[in-house]
Structure formats: structure tokens, C-alpha cells
C-alpha positions as CSV (number, residue, x, y, z in Angstrom):
1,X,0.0,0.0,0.0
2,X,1.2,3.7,-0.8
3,X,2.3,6.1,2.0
4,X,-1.2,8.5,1.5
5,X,0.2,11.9,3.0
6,X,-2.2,13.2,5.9
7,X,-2.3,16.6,4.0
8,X,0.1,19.5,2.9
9,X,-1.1,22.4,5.3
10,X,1.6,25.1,3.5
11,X,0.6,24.2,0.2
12,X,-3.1,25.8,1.4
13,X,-0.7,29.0,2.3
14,X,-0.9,31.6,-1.1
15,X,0.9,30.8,-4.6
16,X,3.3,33.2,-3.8
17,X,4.6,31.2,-0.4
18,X,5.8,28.4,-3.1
19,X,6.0,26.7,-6.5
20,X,3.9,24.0,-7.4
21,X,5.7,21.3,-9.9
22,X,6.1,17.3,-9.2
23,X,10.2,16.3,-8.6
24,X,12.2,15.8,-11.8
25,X,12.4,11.6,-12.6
26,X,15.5,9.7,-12.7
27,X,17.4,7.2,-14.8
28,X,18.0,4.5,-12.8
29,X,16.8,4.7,-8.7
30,X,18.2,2.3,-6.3
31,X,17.8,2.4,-2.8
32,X,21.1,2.2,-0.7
33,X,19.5,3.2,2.6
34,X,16.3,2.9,4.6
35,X,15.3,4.3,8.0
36,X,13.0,1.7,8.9
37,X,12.7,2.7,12.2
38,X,11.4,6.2,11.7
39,X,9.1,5.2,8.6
40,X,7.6,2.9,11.2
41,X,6.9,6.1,13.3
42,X,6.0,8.2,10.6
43,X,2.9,5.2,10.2
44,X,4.5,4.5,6.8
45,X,5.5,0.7,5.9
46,X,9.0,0.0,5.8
47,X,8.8,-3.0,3.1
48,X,6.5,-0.8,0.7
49,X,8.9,1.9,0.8
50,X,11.8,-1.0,-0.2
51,X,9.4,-1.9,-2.9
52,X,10.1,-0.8,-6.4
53,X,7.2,1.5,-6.2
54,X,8.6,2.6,-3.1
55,X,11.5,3.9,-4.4
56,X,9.9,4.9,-7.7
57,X,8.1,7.8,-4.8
58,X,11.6,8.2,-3.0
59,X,13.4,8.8,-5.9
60,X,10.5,11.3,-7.1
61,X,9.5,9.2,-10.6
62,X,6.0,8.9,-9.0
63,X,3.7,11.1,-6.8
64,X,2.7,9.4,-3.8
65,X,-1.4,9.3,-3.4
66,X,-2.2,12.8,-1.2
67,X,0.8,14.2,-2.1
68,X,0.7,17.9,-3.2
69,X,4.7,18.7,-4.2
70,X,6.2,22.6,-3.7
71,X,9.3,24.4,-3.7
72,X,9.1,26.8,-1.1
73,X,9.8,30.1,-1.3
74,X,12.7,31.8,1.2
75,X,15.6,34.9,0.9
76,X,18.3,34.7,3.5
77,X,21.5,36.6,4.8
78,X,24.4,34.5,3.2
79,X,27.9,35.0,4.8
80,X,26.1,38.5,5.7
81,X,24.9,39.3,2.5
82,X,21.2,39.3,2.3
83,X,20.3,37.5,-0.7
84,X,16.1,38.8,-1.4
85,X,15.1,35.3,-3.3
86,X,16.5,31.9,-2.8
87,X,13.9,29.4,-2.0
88,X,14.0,25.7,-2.6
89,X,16.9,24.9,-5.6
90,X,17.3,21.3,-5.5
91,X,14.4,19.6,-3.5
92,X,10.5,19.4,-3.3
93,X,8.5,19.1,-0.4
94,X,5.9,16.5,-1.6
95,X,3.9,16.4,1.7
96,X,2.7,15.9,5.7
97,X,1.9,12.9,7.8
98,X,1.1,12.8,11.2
99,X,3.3,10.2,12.9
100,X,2.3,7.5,15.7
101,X,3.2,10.4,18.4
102,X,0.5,13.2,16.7
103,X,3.2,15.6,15.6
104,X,2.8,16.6,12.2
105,X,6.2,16.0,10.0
106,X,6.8,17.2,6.4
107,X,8.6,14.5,3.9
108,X,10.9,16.3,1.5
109,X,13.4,15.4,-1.5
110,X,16.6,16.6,-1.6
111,X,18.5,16.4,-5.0
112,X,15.2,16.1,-6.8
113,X,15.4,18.4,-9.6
114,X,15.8,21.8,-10.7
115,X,13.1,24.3,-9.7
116,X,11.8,27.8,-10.5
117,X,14.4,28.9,-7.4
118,X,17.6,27.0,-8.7
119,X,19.3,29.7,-9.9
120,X,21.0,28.1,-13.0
121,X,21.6,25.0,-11.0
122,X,21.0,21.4,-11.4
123,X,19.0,20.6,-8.9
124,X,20.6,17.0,-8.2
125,X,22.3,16.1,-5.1
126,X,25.5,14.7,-5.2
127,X,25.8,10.9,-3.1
128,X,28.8,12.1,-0.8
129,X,26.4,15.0,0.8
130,X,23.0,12.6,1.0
131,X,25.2,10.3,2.7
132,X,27.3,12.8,4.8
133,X,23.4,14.1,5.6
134,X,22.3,10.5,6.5
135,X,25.2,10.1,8.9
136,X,25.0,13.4,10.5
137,X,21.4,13.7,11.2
138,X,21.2,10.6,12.4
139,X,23.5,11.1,14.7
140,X,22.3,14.4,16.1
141,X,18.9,12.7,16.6
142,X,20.8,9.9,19.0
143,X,22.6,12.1,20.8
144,X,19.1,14.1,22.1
145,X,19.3,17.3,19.7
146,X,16.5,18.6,17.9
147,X,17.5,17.8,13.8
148,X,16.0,17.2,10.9
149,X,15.6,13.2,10.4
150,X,17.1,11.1,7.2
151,X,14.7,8.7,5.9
152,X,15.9,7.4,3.1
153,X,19.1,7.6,0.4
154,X,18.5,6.5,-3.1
155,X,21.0,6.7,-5.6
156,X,19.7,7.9,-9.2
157,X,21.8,6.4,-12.1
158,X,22.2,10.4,-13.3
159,X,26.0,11.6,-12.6
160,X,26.3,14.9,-11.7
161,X,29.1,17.4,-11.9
162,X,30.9,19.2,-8.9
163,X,34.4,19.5,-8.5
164,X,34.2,16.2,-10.7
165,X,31.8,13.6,-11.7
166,X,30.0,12.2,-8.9
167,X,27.3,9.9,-9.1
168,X,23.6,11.3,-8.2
169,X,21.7,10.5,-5.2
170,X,18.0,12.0,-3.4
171,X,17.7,12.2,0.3
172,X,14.2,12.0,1.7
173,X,14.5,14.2,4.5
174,X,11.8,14.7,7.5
175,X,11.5,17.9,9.6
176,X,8.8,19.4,12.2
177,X,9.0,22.3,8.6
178,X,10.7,23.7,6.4
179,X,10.1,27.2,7.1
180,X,13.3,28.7,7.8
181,X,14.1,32.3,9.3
182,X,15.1,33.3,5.4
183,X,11.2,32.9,4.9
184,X,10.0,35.5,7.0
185,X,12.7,37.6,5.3
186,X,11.1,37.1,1.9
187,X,8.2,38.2,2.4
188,X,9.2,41.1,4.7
189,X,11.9,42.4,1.7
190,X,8.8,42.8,0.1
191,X,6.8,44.6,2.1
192,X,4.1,41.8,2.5
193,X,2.8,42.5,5.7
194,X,-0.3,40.0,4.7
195,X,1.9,37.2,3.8
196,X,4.0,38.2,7.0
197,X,0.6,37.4,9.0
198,X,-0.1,34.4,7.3
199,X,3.2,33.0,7.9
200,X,3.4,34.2,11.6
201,X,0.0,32.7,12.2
202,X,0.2,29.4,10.0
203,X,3.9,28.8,12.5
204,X,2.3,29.9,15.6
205,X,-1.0,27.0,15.0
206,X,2.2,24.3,14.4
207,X,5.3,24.6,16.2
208,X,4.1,27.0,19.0
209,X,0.4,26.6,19.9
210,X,-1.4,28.8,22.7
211,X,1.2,31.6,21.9
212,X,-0.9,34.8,22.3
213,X,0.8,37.3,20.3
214,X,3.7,37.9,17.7
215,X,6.0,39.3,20.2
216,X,6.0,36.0,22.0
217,X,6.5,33.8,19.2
218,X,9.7,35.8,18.3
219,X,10.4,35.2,22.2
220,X,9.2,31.4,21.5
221,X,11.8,30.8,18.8
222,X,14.8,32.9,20.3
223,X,14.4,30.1,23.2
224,X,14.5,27.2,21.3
225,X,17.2,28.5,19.1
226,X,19.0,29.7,22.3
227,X,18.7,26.4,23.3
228,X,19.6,24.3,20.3
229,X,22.7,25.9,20.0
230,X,24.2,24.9,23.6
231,X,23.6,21.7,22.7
232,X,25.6,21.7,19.4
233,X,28.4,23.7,21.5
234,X,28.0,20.6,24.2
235,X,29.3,17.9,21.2
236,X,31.6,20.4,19.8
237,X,29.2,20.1,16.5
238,X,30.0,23.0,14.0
239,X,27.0,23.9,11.2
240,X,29.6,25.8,9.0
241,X,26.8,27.4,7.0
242,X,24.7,29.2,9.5
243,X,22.9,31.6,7.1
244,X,19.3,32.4,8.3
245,X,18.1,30.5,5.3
246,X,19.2,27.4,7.0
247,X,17.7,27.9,10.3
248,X,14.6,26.5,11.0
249,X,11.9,28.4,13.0
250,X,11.1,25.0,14.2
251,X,14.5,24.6,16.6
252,X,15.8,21.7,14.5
253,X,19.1,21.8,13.0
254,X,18.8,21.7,9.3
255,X,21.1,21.6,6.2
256,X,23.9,19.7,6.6
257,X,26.3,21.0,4.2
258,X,30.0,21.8,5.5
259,X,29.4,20.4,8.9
260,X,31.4,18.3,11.2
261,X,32.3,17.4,14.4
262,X,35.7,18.9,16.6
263,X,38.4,17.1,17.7
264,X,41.1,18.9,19.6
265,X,39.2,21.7,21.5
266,X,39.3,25.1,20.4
267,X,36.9,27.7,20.1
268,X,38.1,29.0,16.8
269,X,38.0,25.7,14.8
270,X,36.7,25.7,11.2
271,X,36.2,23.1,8.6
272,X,34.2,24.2,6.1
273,X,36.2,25.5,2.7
274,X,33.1,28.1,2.0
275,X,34.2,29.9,5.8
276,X,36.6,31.7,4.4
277,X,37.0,34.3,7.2
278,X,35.8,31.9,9.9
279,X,32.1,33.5,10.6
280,X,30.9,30.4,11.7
281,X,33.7,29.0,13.5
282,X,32.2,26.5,16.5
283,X,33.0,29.8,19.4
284,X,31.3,32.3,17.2
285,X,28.2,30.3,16.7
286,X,26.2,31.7,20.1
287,X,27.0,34.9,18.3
288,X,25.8,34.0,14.6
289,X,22.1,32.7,16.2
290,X,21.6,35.9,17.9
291,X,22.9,37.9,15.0
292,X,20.4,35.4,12.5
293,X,17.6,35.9,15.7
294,X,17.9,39.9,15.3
295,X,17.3,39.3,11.5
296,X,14.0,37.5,12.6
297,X,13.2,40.6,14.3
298,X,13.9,42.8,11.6
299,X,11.3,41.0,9.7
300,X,8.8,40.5,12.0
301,X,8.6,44.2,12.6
302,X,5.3,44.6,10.9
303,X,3.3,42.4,13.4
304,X,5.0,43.7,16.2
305,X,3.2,47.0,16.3
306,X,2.1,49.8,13.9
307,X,4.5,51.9,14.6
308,X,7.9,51.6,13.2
309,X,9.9,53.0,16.5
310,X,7.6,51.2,18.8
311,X,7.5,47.9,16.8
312,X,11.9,48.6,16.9
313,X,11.7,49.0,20.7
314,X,9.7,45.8,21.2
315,X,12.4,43.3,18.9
316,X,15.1,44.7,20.5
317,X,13.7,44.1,24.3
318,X,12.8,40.6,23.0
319,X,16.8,40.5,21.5
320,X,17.9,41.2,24.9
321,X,16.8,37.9,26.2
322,X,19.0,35.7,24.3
323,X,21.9,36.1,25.5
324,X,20.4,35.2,29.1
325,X,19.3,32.6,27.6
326,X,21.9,30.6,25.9
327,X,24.6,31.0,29.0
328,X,22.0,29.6,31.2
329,X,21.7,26.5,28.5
330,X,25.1,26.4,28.0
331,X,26.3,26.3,31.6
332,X,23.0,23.6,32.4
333,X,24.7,21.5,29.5
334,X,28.3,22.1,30.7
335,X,27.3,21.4,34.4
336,X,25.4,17.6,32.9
337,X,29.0,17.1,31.5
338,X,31.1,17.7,34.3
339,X,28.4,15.7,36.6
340,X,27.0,18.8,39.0
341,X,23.4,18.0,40.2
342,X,23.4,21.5,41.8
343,X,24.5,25.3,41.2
344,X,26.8,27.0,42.7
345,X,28.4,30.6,41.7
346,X,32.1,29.7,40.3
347,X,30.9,26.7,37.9
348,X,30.8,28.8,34.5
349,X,34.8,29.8,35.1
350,X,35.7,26.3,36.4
351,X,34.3,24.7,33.2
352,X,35.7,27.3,31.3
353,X,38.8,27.0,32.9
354,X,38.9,23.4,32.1
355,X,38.2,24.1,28.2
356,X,41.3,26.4,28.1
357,X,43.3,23.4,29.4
358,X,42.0,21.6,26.4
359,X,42.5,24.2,24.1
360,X,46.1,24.6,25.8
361,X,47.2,21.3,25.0
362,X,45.2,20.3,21.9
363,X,43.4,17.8,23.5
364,X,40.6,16.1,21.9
365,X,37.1,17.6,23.1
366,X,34.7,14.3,23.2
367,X,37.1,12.0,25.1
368,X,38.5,14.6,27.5
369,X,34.8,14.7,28.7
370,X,34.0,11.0,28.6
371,X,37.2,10.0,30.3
372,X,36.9,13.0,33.3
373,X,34.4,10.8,34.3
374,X,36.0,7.7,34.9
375,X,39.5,9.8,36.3
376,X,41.1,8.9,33.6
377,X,41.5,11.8,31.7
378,X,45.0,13.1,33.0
379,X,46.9,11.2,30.6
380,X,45.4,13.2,27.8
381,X,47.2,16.1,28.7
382,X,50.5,17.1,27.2
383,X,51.5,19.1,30.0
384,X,48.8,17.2,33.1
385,X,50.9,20.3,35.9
386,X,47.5,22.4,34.9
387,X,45.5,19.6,34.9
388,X,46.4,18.7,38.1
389,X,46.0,22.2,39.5
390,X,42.6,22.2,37.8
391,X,41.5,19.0,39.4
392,X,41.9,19.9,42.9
393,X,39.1,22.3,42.6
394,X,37.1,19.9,40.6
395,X,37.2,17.9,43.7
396,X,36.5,20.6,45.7
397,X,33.6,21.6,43.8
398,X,32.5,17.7,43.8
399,X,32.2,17.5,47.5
400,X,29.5,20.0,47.6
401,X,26.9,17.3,45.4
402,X,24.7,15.5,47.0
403,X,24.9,12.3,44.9
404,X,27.2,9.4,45.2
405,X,30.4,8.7,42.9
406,X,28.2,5.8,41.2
407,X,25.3,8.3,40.3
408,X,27.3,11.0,39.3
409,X,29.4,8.8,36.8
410,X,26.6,7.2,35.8
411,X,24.9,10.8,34.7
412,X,28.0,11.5,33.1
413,X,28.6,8.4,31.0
414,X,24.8,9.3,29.5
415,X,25.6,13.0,28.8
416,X,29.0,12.7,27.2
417,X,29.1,10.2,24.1
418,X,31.8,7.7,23.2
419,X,31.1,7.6,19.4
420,X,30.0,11.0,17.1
421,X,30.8,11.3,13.4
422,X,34.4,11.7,13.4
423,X,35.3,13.0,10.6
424,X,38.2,10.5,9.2
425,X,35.3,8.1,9.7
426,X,32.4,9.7,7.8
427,X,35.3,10.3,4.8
428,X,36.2,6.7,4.8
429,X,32.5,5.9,4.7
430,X,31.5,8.1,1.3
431,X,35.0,7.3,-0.3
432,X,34.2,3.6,-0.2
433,X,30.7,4.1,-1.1
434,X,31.3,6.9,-4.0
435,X,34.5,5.1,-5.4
436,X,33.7,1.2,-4.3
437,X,30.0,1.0,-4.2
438,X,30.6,-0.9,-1.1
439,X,27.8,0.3,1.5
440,X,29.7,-1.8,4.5
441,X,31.5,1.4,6.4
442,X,28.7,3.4,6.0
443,X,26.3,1.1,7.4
444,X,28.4,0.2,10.4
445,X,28.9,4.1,10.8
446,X,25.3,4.0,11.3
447,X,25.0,1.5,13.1
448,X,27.2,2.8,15.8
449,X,26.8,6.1,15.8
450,X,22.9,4.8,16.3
451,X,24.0,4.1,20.6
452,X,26.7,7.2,21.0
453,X,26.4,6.8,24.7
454,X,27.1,2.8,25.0
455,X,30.5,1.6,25.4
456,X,31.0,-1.6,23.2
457,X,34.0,-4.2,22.4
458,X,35.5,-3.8,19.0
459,X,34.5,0.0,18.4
460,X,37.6,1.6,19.6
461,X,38.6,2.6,15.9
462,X,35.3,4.3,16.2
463,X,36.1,6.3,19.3
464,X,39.8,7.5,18.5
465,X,39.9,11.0,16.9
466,X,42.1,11.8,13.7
467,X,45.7,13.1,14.4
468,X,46.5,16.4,14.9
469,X,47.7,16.9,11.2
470,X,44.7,15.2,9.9
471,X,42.9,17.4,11.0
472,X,44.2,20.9,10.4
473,X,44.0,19.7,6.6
474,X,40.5,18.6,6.9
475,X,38.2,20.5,4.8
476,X,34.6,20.3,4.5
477,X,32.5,21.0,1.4
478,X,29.1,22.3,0.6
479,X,27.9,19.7,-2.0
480,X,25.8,22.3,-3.9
């Protein structure tokens, strides 16, 4: 039986919110990768989607039954630069379902085919980023942050051209929406105050319902993005393309082009090739959300009163929030990874006091905190004389807890994973799948990456970061 899409609530928004055309067919579609798990709690059946008419609808040759496929519209600051019309390039939202916990989700293509909004591009996706997407999300999802999910990866039998030729692949990608911060700009470079409404009211009715007025759904998203952030900052996860086209009003994290995960600790690390001046380094990201959430504002001006000065006044008291915000997130997530049940005054400089030491002695950021909880980590330390001056007011500051040794270790063992997507390992699992069609490392990339909390025999490889070299040359790439 088809997947019969519940209903597509933002193709009922205006023409002008979208474009209306079915995704462009392919060659030759063959599924490489299926999220049966999530189908199964999106109420969709697993073993029709492996069907050949499954992936006829994954690969976009056919139109599922209830599905009613867009491009949507969006603009977006880009490296700054505000760009007035961007929208959808390469990917078609073909619907909604409501899955088996009443939350409505849209289904989307990625690499589907040009669109009215692709800009003299090809609309295809190359395999490298559908996988490298797959991995990612997948992983942000076990580790407890809000992210966009990865149900499917088909490969199309279509090369297409990058920095070379690289064979084609679509992504069938599941968010809470796709309505990004960029799409309020669109409409606001405009001056479309009745779209504006229509937007603000259509997000408010599904991502933040009971919210009585604009001014607190600016407030409502500032939190969750406040929020979402610490917890990238808490893995050492860096977006690398934080334009406010790809953040999502929703809270998830969303488009995974140049991203990956830190090893040795520093506050100004940067992978992606694009970053050129280091905007979006993994310290200066708290800096980019509020900088992308005053955007927000700037659009949302219109509903926040009639008057310009007063409806300026309002945005910028809401602004003045966020920063309050994220460092109480940040230090909640930084005080689960040290083990502290309880506050007390000096914990923000004796965490960061401890990340200097990493950054000090280029030590690697996920085991430092997995093996401070065991007393182990000393020996990760170059120079361990700071360490060991460090450590006697950790001690200090761990005789003030209530809980006992087992309980705190425990707590810390679940908030500081063993496994994330190192970044030797993602490359080793696209090389051998781009160049060797052999699926096996990516799969068992998955597959661990699927329990980043549980320790398990055989997975050290999995757990050991790149060397030091390796990772200064490491480059990420955008994939459009």
C-alpha cells in the first residue's frame, strides 16, 4: 500500500509562499539506505517503501497518493549578505503525515530536480552529501538534539558534476518544517505584511500553539534556538553554513552541508572551505544565532506593532533575552557534563577554565569529557601540571553534590558520548561508497553512531579521533 500523505497544510498558504511542480524523474533509482525505524513512526510501511514502487516515490518518478509537491519560497542573509530570493533549488517538499506520536512532520526530497528557485543549477544532489546528511542527522537525533531526520538515500543512475563527476543520489528528508528564518525575510523584503501574517500565524497554529501574540512567538523561537545551540556547543558540532536561510523556525538543525564534528578543542575551529573568514567557527556560533535571531526581528517588525519606533523598541527588548538565555543553557549543558546536580556561583569559570586546558594542549574535546568521568582523563594532557591544578578544585567543587560517585558517573557516562561522526570516519565511509559502491563502512557508521552513549568491544577505531595533522588539513565541502 502507498504512504497517503495526511495533507500538505503550507501548500493551502498563497501561490506566492511556493511553486507548485512534481520532482524531476530519474534514470535508474536504487535504494542504498532505509530508515525503517522512523518510517515505522511516521505510520509509513517500511517494506512498501523497499518496494520498487517505493523507491519509484523516494526517488520522485512517481507522486505518492495525497501528495501535493512545492518548492518553497525563502531569501536569506548569506555570509552576511542578504540575498532577497533563494527558496528551494534542488528539493521538493511532496507532503505531511502525522506520525504515531500526533506531531505533524513534512517529507521532502533533496536532490530532486531543478526548480523555479535553482538559480542556474542542477537541482541533483551529489551521493557524498546525501550520505554525509544520513550520517549526520542521524546522529544528532541519538545524541538528544533537535534535527531534521534522514529517511531514506536513493541513488539515481544520473551523474552529476561538482568539482568532478559524482554519481547522483536523493535524500528523503523529514523535519517538524521547512520554514526557515530566510522565509520571513522574503516576504518582509517585500513589504508583504499580509503574507508576513499568514506565515506568523500558520507557525504559531504548528510549532508554538497557545502563543498569544507575535511578540511571544519571536520570544518562543529565540528560546528554542537559544537552546539548540548549547547543545551543538555541548558535542563540539559545528553547522559551518549558518545563514538564516538554513535555520529553522522550528529549533531543529537543518542543512547539513559543510558540517562536522571537533576534535582537539578550540573555540576557533573551522572546517568548512566556503568559511573563508571563519564566521561560523564552533566559538562564534552563540554569536551567529543571535545575530540570524535579530534578522528574525527585523522581519517580524510589521506584526510587532504599527509603529515603526515602537514595533523597533519591542524586537530589540525581546533580543535582549537571548543572551540570558543561551549562557543559562550552555552552563545547564556544561554542568550535565562535568556531573553537577546543583548550582553554585564559580561553575561557568571552572568549566571554562577546564576548556582552556583543552585548548592549551590540543586535547581532543569528546574523550576529555567521557574520560573526566571515569579519572582517567590526566593522561590526555600534554602538559597534566595544569590539569592537576585544575583537578583539585574539581574535587572541591564535587564534594559540595549530593549524589554518590556511582550516580554522578553514571549521569555523566549518558551525557558525554563515546562515538559522534568523526570526521576520518564519515570520509572513509563516502569514499568507499562513492568510489567502491561498497555500502559496508557506512552502514556500520550508522550502526554505531545509532548508541553514541554505549560503550561496546570492537568500536575503539570508532572512538579515537584523527591526528593532529589530519585534522588541520581537513576540509569540509558544501555539495551544492
Amino acid at each position: 500500500m502507498p504512504p497517503v500523505f495526511t495533507d500538505n497544510s503550507y501548500a493551502r498558504l498563497p501561490d506566492r509562499f511556493y511553486a507548485r511542480l512534481a520532482p524531476t524523474p530519474v534514470t535508474a533509482p536504487k535504494l542504498v539506505k532505509l530508515n525503517g525505524a522512523l518510517a515505522l513512526q511516521l505510520g509509513l510501511d517500511p517494506e512498501f517503501l523497499a518496494s520498487p514502487e517505493g523507491v519509484e516515490i523516494l526517488a520522485g518518478n512517481r507522486v505518492a497518493e495525497g501528495s501535493e509537491p512545492i518548492a518553497l519560497a525563502y531569501a536569506g542573509h548569506q555570509f552576511g549578505n542578504f540575498v532577497p530570493q533563494l527558496g528551494d533549488g534542488r528539493a521538493v517538499l511532496l507532503g505531511e503525515v502525522v506520525d504515531t506520536t500526533g506531531v505533524r512532520r513534512d517529507i521532502q526530497l533533496k536532490g530532486s530536480g531543478p526548480t523555479p528557485f535553482s538559480r542556474r543549477g542542477d537541482g541533483r544532489a551529489a551521493l557524498g552529501p546525501v550520505l554525509r546528511e544520513y550520517i549526520i542527522s542521524e546522529a544528532m537525533f541519538a545524541l538528544g538534539i533537535p534535527t531534521t531526520r534522514s529517511l531514506a538515500a536513493v541513488i539515481t543512475g544520473d551523474p552529476v558534476i561538482r568539482e568532478n563527476v559524482m554519481p547522483g543520489a536523493v535524500l528523503t528528508r523529514v523535519a517538524s518544517s521547512h520554514i526557515r528564518v530566510g522565509t520571513f525575510q522574503f516576504f518582509a523584503a517585500r513589504g508583504d505584511k499580509e503574507a508576513l501574517k499568514l506565515l506568523a500565524d500558520h507557525v504559531i497554529a504548528r510549532h508554538y500553539p497557545g502563543t498569544q501574540s507575535y511578540r511571544e512567538l519571536f520570544e518562543r523561537v529565540i528560546e528554542r534556538q537559544a537552546q539548540l545551540v548549547a547543545r551543538w556547543l555541548g558535542v563540539g558540532f559545528i553547522h559551518g553554513v549558518m545563514n538564516t536561510d538554513n535555520v529553522s523556525i522550528a529549533g531543529e538543525t537543518i542543512d547539513y552541508g559543510p558540517c562536522a564534528f571537533m576534535d582537539a578543542y578550540h573555540p576557533e575551529t573551522v572546517f568548512s572551505s566556503i568559511d573563508q573568514t571563519g564566521r561560523y567557527a564552533y566559538g562564534k556560533q552563540p554569536q551567529i544565532a543571535g545575530w540570524n535571531l535579530a534578522r528574525l526581528g527585523e522581519a517580524l517588525l510589521p506584526l510587532l506593532a504599527e509603529d515603526q519606533d515602537a514595533a523597533v523598541e519591542i524586537a530589540n527588548d525581546v533580543l535582549k533575552s537571548y543572551g540570558g538565555i543561551f549562557g543559562a543553557a550552555y552552563l545547564a549543558a556544561l554542568r550535565r557534563k562535568f556531573g553537577l546536580f546543583t548550582e553554585q556561583e564559580n561553575d561557568a569559570e571552572l568549566a571554562q577554565s577546564f576548556l582552556k586546558l583543552l585548548a592549551d594542549n590540543g586535547t581532543d574535546h569528546t574523550q576529555a569529557f567521557r574520560r573526566l568521568s571515569d579519572g582517567t582523563v590526566r593522561g590526555l594532557f600534554e602538559e597534566p601540571a595544569g590539569y592537576d591544578a585544575w583537578e583539585i578544585r574539581y574535587r572541591e567543587r564535587l564534594a559540595l553534590e549530593p549524589q554518590d560517585e556511582a550516580t554522578r558517573r553514571a549521569a555523566m557516562l549518558a551525557a558525554n558520548p563515546l562515538y559522534i561522526p568523526r570526521n576520518h570516519k564519515v570520509e572513509e565511509a563516502l569514499a568507499a561508497a562513492i568510489q567502491e559502491d561498497d555500502y559496508g563502512p557506512f552502514e556500520r557508521l550508522v550502526a554505531v553512531l545509532a548508541k553514541p552513549f554505549e560503550e561496546r568491544p570492537g568500536l575503539e577505531a570508532y572512538a579515537a579521533p584523527q591526528s593532529a595533522d589530519e585534522a588541520r588539513r581537513y576540509r569540509t565541502y558544501c555539495g551544492t
